[in-house]
Structures are given as C-alpha cells and as structure tokens.
C-alpha positions in Angstrom: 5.7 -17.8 -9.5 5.9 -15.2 -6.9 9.0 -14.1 -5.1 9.3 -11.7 -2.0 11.9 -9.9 -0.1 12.2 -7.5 2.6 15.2 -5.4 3.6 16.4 -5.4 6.9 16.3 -1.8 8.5 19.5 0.0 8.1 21.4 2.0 11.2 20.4 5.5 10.0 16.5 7.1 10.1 16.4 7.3 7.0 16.4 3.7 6.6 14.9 2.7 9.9 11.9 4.7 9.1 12.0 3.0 5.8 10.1 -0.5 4.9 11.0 -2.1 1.8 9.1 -5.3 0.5 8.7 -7.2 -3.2 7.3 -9.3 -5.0 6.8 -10.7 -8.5 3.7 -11.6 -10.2 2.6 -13.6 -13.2 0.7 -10.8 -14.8 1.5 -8.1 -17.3 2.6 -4.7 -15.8 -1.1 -3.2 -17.2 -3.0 -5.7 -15.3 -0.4 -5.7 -12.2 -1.3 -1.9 -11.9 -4.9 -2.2 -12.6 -5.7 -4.7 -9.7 -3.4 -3.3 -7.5 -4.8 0.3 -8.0 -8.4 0.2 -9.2 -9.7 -3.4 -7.4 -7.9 -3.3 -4.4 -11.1 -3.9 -2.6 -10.7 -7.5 -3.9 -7.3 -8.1 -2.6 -7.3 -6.1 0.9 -8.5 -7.8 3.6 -11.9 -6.1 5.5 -10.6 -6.9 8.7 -7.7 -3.7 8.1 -10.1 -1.1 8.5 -10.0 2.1 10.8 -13.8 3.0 10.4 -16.4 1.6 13.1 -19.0 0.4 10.6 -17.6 -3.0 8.6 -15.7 -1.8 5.3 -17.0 -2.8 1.8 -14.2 -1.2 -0.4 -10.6 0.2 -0.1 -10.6 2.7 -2.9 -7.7 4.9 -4.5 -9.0 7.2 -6.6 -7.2 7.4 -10.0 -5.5 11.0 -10.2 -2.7 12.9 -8.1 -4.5 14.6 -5.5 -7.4 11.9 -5.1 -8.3 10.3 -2.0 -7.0 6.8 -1.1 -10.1 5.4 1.7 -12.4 3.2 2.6 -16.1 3.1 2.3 -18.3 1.2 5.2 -21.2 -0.7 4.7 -23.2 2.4 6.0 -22.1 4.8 3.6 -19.2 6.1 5.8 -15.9 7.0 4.8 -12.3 7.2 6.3 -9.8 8.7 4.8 -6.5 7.0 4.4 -4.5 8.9 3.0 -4.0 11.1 -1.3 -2.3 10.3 -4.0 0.6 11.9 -4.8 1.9 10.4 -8.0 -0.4 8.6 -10.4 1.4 7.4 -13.4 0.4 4.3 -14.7 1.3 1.4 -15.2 4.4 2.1 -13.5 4.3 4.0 -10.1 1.5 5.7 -7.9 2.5 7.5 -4.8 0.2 7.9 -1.6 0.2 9.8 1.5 -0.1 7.4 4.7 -2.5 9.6 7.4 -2.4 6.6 9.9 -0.8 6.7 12.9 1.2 3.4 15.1 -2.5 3.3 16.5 -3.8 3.1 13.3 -6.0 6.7 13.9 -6.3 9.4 11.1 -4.6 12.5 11.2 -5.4 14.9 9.2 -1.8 16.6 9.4 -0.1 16.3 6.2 3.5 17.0 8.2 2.7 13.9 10.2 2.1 11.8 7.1 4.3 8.9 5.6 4.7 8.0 1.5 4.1 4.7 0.4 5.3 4.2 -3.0 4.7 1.4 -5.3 6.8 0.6 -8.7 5.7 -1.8 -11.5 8.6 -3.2 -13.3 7.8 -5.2 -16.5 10.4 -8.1 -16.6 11.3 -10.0 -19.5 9.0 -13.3 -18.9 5.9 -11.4 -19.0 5.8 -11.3 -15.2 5.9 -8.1 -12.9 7.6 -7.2 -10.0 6.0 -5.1 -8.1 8.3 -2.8 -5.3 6.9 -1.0 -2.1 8.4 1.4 -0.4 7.0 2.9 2.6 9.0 6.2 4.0 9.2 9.1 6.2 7.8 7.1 9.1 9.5 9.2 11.3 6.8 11.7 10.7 4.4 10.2 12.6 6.0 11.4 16.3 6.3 9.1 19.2 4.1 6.4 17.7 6.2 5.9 14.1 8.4 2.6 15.4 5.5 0.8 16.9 3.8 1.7 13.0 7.4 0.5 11.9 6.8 -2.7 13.6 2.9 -3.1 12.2 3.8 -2.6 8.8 6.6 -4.4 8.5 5.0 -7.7 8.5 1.7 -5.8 6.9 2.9 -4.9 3.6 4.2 -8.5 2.7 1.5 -10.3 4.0 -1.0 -7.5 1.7 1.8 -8.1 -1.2 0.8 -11.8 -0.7 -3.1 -11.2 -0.9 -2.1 -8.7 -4.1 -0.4 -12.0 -5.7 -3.2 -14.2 -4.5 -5.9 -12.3 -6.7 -3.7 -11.7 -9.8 -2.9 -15.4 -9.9 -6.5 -15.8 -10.0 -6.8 -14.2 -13.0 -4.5 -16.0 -14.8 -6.6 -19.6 -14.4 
C-alpha cells in the first residue's frame, strides 16, 4: 500500500520555496532508511544525471559531512550535494548544489536542504516525508528548480516505493 501527498505552495517564500511530498511504504523503518540511503542507485533513475559520461550509481555517503554524488561509468564524479544530518533510521539531511539548470555550484550560500523523515507507523509500514527548502537560495533560477522538482520528488518517491515493494515478494 502506498499513499502520496504533495502540498500546494503556500503565499509566503518560505513556503513557495518549499516542496513537500509523502509517501508510505510497506517496509520497516530500518529497511525504509537502508534502501533509501545506502541503495539508492537501485531506485534512482540513470537518466537524472548531471555528469556527461552515463551514471552507474547515486551514492550518499553514510556520515554528516559526506558527499551525496554520482559516479559515471568512466570513473567520474559529480557532486550533488553533503550530508548534513545522518541519523538513522529516522532522518538524513542533504545539501542540494544543483541549480533550475540542473548545474553544480559549489557555493554552499546558493544551496537548498532536502530533508527526509522516516516515521515508523503502527502496521509495520513507513511513511516516509521529504521536504525540500531554501530554494530561494538558488538566485534567479530557484522557481524554474521549484517547478522541476515538484513533480521530481514524487515521481522518485514512486521509484523509492517501487524497489521496497520488491523486497517484500
């Protein structure tokens, strides 16, 4: 079972340069956490990328202050963004270095957070809450990112539920 919201953007910056999404899955909290954090390569789709050579992993590496990027198929890295919170199973925190264009920037001050909550619920299920913030930060280009990831982050929530369910059978 799998259920999803999305909130609406609200009137002030603060919540305009705020995307909310949900969704439940059918897996412990641990494993909800684990596949989200340490297999996302076999959840997140290849073709969201930002390096030129074809991506073989989307890594987050598991520690505040790690890096959160993907490897190509020729070795390369691109750097997505760092962890800011890693607290398992419940919530992990990351830095978002990607412009509306989808280019890296290196500037910290022009960084979003995405933050991601685990919530144990009483059927043995998980809901799983992202929050992506500070959008703003990104200058002229933050509503056209506003716009990407608004339908990005439920469609990856989707893929996220995809695998886990996978698991299950």
């Amino acid at each position: 079972m799998k259920n999803r919201s999305a909130d609406a953007a609200a009137p002030d910056l603060a919540d305009e340069s705020t995307v909310r999404t949900s969704i439940v899955v059918a897996v412990p909290i641990d494993k909800a956490f684990e596949v989200f954090s340490s297999e996302m390569t076999s959840w997140w789709p290849r073709t969201h990328h930002i390096g030129t050579a074809p991506m073989v992993a989307a890594i987050i590496e598991p520690r505040v202050g790690g890096r959160w990027y993907e490897l190509g198929d020729d070795g390369s890295e691109c750097l997505w963004g760092i962890v800011l919170d890693w607290e398992p199973p419940h919530h992990l925190a990351l830095s978002w270095h990607l412009d509306g264009d989808f280019r890296y920037d290196p500037d910290a001050a022009r960084s979003s957070r995405v933050d991601v909550s685990f919530h144990a619920l009483a059927d043995g299920s998980t809901r799983v809450e992202l929050e992506h913030s500070g959008l703003e930060a990104h200058g002229a280009t933050w509503k056209r990112l506003r716009g990407s990831i608004s339908s990005g982050w439920p469609t990856l929530l989707e893929s996220f539920s995809d695998r886990v369910a996978g698991d299950r059978g």
